[in-house]
C-alpha positions as CSV (number, residue, x, y, z in Angstrom):
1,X,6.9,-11.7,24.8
2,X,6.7,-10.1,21.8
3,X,2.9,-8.8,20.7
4,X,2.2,-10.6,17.6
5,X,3.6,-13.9,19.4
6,X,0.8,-12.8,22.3
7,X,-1.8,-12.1,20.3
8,X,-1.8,-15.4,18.1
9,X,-1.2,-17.2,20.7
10,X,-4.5,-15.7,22.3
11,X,-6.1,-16.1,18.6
12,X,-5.1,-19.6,19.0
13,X,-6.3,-20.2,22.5
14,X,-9.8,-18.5,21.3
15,X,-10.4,-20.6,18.2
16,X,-9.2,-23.9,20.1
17,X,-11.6,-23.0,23.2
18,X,-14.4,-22.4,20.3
19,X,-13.7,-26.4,18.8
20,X,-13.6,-27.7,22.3
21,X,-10.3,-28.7,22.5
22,X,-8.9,-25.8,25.5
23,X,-5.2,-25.4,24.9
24,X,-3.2,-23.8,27.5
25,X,-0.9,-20.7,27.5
26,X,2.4,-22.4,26.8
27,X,0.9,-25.0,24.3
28,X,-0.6,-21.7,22.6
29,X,2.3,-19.6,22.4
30,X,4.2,-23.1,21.1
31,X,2.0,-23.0,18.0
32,X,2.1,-19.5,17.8
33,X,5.9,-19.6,17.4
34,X,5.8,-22.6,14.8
35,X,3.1,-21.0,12.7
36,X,5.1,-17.3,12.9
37,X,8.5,-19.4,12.2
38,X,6.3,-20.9,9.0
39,X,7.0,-19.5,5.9
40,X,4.7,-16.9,4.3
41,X,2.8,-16.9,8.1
42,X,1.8,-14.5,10.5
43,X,-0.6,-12.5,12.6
44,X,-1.5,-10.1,9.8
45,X,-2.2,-12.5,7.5
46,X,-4.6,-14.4,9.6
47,X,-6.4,-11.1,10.4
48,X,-6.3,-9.9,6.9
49,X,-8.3,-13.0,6.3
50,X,-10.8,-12.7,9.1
51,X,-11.4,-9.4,8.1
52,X,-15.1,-8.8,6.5
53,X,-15.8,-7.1,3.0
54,X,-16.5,-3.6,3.1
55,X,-20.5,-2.6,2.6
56,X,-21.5,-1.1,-0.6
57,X,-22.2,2.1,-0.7
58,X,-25.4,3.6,-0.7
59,X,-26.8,4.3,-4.1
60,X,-25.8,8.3,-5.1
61,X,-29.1,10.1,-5.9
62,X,-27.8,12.8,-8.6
63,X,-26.2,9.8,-10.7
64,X,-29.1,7.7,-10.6
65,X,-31.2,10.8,-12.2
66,X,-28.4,11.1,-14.5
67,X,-28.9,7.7,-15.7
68,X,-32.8,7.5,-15.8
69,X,-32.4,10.8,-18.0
70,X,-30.1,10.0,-20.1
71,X,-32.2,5.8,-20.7
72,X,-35.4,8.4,-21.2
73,X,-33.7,10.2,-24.0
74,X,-32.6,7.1,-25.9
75,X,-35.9,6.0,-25.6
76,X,-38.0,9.3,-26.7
77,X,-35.4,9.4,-29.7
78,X,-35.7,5.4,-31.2
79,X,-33.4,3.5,-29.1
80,X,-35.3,0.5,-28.0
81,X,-32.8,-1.7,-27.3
82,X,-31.6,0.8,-24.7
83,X,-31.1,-1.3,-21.3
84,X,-29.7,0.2,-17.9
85,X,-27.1,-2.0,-16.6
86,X,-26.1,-0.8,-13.5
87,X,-28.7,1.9,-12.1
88,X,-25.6,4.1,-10.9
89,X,-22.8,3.4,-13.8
90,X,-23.7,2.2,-17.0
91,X,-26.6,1.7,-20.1
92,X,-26.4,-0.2,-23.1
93,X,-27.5,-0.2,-26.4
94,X,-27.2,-1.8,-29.6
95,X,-23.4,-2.3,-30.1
96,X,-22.5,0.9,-27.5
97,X,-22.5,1.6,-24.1
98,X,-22.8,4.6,-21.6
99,X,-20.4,4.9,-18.0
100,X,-21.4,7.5,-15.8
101,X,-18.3,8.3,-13.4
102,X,-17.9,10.4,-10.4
103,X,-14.7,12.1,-10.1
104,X,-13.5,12.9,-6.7
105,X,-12.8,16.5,-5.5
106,X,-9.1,17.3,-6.1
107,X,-7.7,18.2,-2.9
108,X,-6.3,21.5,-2.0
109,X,-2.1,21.8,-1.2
């Protein structure tokens, strides 16, 4: 049997034991081959959609001072209006606005 054929048809079994409706084997793998026949269908599709969003993350300590100094600076020198919209990336003010951005390491070779 071939493995993504197996493993829907387990995925199938799984999510029909879960509603309360327990399929067999050959009933699962009969679905299995209808939905993998289906156009535009398949195992990695179904996982792809099962799979859960990636954390943000954490907050970068030098580019959150970078920001705070640079919002203190507008607002020692006038700029009231100055507003930090994201505390890692960006501040506005007036008609302008500020991205801070972290550029990766270029790799060696």
């Amino acid at each position: 049997m071939d493995k993504r054929l197996e493993a829907l048809a387990k995925q199938i079994m799984k999510e029909a034991e879960a509603d309360g409706e327990p399929v067999t084997l050959e009933e699962a793998v009969e679905m299995a081959e209808m939905e993998l026949k289906a156009k535009g269908s398949g195992i990695d599709k179904v996982q792809t959609a099962e799979r859960k969003k990636k954390a943000a993350p954490p907050p970068d300590p030098e580019k959150v001072a970078i920001i705070e100094k640079i919002y203190n600076f507008l607002l020692t020198n006038g700029e009231e209006s100055a507003t930090i919209v994201n505390v890692q990336r960006e501040i506005s003010f007036r008609e302008y606005s500020i991205q801070l951005i972290k550029h990766r390491p270029k790799k060696e070779g």
